[in-house]
SEVEXLUM-607456 format. One record per atom (N, C-alpha, C): x, y, z. Coordinates in steps of 0.02 Angstrom, whole numbers, plus 50000, padded with zeros to 5 digits. Layout:
SEVEXLUM-607456
XYZ...
//
This chain:
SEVEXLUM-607456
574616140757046574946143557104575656146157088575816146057031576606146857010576716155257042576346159457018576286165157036576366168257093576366162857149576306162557227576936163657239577406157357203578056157257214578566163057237578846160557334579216165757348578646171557367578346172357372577736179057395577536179857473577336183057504577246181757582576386181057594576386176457617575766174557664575666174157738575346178257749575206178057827574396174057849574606170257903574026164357906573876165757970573386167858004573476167758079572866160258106572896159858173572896153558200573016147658161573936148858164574076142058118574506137358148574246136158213574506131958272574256124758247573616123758243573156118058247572816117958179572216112758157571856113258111571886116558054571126117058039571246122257965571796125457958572146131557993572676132958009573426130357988573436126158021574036120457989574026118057936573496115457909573456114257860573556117857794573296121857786573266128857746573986132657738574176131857806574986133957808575506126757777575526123457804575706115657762575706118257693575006118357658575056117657584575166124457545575476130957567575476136457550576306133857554576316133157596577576132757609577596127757556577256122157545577186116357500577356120457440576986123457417576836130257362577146133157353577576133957359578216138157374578226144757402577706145657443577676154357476578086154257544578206161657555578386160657614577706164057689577696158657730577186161757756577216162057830576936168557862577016169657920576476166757939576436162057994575946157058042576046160858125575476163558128575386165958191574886162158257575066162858315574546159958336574666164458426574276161358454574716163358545575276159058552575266154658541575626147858575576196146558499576876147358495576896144858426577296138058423577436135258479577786128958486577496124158434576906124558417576726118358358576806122658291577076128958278577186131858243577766131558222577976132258270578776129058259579036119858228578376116658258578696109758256578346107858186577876112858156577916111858085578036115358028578636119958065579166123458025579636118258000579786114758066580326109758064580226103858028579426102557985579296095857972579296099457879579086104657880579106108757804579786105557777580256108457830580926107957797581386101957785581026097757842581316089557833581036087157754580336088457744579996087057709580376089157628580606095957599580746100157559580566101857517580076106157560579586110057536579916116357516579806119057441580116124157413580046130657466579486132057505579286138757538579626137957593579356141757652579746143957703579136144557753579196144557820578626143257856578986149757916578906155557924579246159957991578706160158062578726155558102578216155458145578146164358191577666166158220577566171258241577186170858300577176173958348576806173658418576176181158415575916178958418575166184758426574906184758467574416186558474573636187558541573236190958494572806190358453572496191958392571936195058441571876194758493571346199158539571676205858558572446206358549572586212158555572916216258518572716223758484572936224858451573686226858423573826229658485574436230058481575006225658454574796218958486575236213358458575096212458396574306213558359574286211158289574926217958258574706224758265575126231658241575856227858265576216225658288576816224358305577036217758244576596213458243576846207558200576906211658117576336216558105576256216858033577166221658008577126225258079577906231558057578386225458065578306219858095579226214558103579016211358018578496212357985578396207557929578736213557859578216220157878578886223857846579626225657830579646224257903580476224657913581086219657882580516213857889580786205057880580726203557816579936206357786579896203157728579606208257687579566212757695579376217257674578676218857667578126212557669577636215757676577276209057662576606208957664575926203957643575646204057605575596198257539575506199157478574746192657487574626190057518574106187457522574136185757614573276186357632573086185657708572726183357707572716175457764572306171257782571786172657838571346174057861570996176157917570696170357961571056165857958570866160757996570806158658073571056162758100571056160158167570236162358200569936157858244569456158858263569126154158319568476155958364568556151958421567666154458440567576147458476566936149258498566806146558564566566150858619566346147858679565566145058679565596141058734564746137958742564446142558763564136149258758563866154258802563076154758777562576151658772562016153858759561906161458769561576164458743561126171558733560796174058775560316171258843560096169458892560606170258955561166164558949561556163759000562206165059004562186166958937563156167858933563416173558968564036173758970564636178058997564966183258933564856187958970565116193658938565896192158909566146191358969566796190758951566856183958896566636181758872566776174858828566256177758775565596180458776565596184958688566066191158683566506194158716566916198958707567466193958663567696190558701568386186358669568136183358599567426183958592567296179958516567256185058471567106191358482567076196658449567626200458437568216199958491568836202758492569026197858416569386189758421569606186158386569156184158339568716182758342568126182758268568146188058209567986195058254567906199158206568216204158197568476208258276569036213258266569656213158238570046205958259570656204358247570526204358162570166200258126569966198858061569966206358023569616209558058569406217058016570026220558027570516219458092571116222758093571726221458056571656213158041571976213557977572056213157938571456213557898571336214557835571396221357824571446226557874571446235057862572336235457842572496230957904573386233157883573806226657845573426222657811573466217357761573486223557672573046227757669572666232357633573446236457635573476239757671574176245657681574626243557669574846238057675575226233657665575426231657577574906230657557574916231357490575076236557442574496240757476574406247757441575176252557445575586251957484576086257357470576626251557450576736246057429577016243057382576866241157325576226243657299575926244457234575716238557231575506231657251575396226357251574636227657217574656225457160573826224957153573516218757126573936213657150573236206057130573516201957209573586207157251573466202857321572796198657349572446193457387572016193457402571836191157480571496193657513571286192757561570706186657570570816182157621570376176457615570126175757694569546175957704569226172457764569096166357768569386165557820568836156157830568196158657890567856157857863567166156557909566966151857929566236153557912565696147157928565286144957904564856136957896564126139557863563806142357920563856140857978563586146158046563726154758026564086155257961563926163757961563216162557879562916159757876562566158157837561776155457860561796152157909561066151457938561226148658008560796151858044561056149158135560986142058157561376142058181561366134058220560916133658255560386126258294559856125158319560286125258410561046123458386561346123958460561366128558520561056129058550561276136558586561766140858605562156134958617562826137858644563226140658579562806140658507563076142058459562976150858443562416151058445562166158058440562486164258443562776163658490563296169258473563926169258433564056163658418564756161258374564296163358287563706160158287563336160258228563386171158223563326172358269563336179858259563966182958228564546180058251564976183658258565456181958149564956175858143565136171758103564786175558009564176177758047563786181758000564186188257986564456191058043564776197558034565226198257969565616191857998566276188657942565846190257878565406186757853565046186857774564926195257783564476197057805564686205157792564986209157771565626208557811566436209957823566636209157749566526201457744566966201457665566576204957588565916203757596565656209757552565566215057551565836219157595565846226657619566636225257582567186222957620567696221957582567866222957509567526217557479567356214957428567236222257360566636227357409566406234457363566906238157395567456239157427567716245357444568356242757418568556236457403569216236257352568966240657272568286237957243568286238657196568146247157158567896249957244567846257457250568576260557235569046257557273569796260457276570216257357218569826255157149570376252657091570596249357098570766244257122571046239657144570936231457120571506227457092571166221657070571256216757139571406218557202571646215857268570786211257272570936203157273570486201157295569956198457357569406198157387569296195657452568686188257419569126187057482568456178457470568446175657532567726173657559567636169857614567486162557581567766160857610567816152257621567326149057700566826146957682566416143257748566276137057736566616134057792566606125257808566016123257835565856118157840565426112757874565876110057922565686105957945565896101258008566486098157974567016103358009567806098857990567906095258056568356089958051568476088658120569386090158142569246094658186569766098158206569816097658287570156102158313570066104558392569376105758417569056113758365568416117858375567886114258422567896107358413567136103358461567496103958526568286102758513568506101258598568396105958640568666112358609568906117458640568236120458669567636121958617566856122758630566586120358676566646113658673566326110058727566856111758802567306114058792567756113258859567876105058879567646106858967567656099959000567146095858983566796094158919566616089558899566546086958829567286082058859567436080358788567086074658741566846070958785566396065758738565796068858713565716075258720565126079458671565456081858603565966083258630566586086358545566546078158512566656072758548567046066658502566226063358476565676064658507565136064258479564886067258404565116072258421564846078058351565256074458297566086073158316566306072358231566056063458226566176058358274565636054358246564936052058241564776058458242564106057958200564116057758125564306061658089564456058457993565346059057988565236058257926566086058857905566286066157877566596067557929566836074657929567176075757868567206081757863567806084857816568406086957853569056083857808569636086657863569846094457821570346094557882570716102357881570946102757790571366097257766571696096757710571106098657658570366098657672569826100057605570076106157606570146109057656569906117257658570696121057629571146117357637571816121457620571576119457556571436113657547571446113857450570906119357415570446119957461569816128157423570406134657434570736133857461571106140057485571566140757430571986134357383572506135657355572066134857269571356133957261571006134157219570686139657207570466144257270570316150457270571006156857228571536155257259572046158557245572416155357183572116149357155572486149557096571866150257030571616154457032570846157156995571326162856942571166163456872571286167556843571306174956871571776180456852571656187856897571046190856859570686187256841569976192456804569646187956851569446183456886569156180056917569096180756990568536182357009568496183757104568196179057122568106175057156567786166057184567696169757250566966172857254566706177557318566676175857362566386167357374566106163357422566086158657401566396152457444566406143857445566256141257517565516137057496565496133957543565416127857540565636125657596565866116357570565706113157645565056109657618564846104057691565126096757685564936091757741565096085257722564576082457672564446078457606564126075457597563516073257643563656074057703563206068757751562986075557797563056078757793562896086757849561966088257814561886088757859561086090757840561006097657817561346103057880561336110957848561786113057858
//
């Protein structure tokens, strides 16, 4: 990771979970990294714990709506301005409603498709520009997914998250041939978890939370901290080396 040192990272939903975490061990690292989220008050309060801590990097919290574009186009020009630009991008923020296929609400697969996949594809386009007219060429772009973008869940209320989740794997191998079309040694890698235990069951389930606190004890989850460590293992890979896809279940996860 020496190479990292001082470099800008932009992490979006890095309020909570994976998120935090990932941002934690990147400032740890000595990068400096923009953590975006809607809400950035816990963004802030682990800006403030980086620095008690002293941690070589720098943590600049940021306020988004990753559903809208404008706000993403507004954060990437204050990162120019501020830092000149994004030398590695986390695509993490992400969200799933209970909406079966059958019964769901438009408006709640719109919001999973807005922040799942648009926001993701939007910034990885101006993550890309970003690079490209600062000559940056061993930047890399990283998704966190799913294994739900890998084979569908039996859940229903999953189905459309499993959709939006597949796109992501797409996304990053379409990625993946159009860096290598444009010369470029700029890398992409999706990263897909298994059952971490985070917010994701709460927020899914909504108003029912002893269905979220069910799921993570059912086996022994993987926490947020596995996944920042694939993240800072992905990015500390030789520059002849592309690590395309990692996926990492619990020991105890069936699929």
């Amino acid at each position: 990771m020496e190479r990292w040192k001082g470099r800008v990272a932009l992490v979006t939903g890095a309020s909570v979970g994976i998120g935090a975490a990932i941002t934690r061990e990147l400032v740890q690292q000595g990068m400096r990294v923009v953590g975006c989220a809607r809400n950035v008050d816990k963004i802030e309060k682990l800006a403030a714990e980086c620095q008690s801590a002293g941690y070589s990097g720098t943590l600049i919290p940021y306020k988004c709506d990753l559903s809208n574009e404008e706000d993403i186009l507004s954060m990437f020009s204050a990162i120019k301005t501020l830092h000149k630009g994004v030398d590695v991008c986390i695509n993490n923020a992400g969200l799933s409603h209970n909406e079966p296929l059958l019964s769901g609400r438009t408006e709640c697969w719109r919001n999973m498709m807005d922040v799942n996949v648009l926001a993701l594809a939007i910034c990885t386009r101006e993550a890309y520009k970003s690079m490209k007219e600062r000559n940056v060429d061993d930047g890399h772009i990283i998704n966190i997914s799913s294994l739900c973008g890998h084979r569908v869940s039996p859940n229903t209320g999953l189905h459309f998250y499993c959709a939006t989740k597949y796109a992501v794997t797409a996304l990053t191998e379409g990625l993946r041939q159009e860096l290598l079309e444009a010369n470029t040694h700029i890398k992409a890698t999706c990263i897909s978890p298994g059952l971490v235990e985070t917010e994701f069951a709460f927020r899914h389930f909504n108003d029912e939370p002893e269905k979220a606190a069910a799921v993570y004890e059912s086996i022994k989850c993987l926490k947020s901290e596995d996944i920042a460590s694939a993240v800072t293992f992905v990015l500390s890979a030789p520059p002849h080396v592309q690590i395309a896809d990692v996926l990492i279940r619990p020991v105890a996860q069936v699929s």
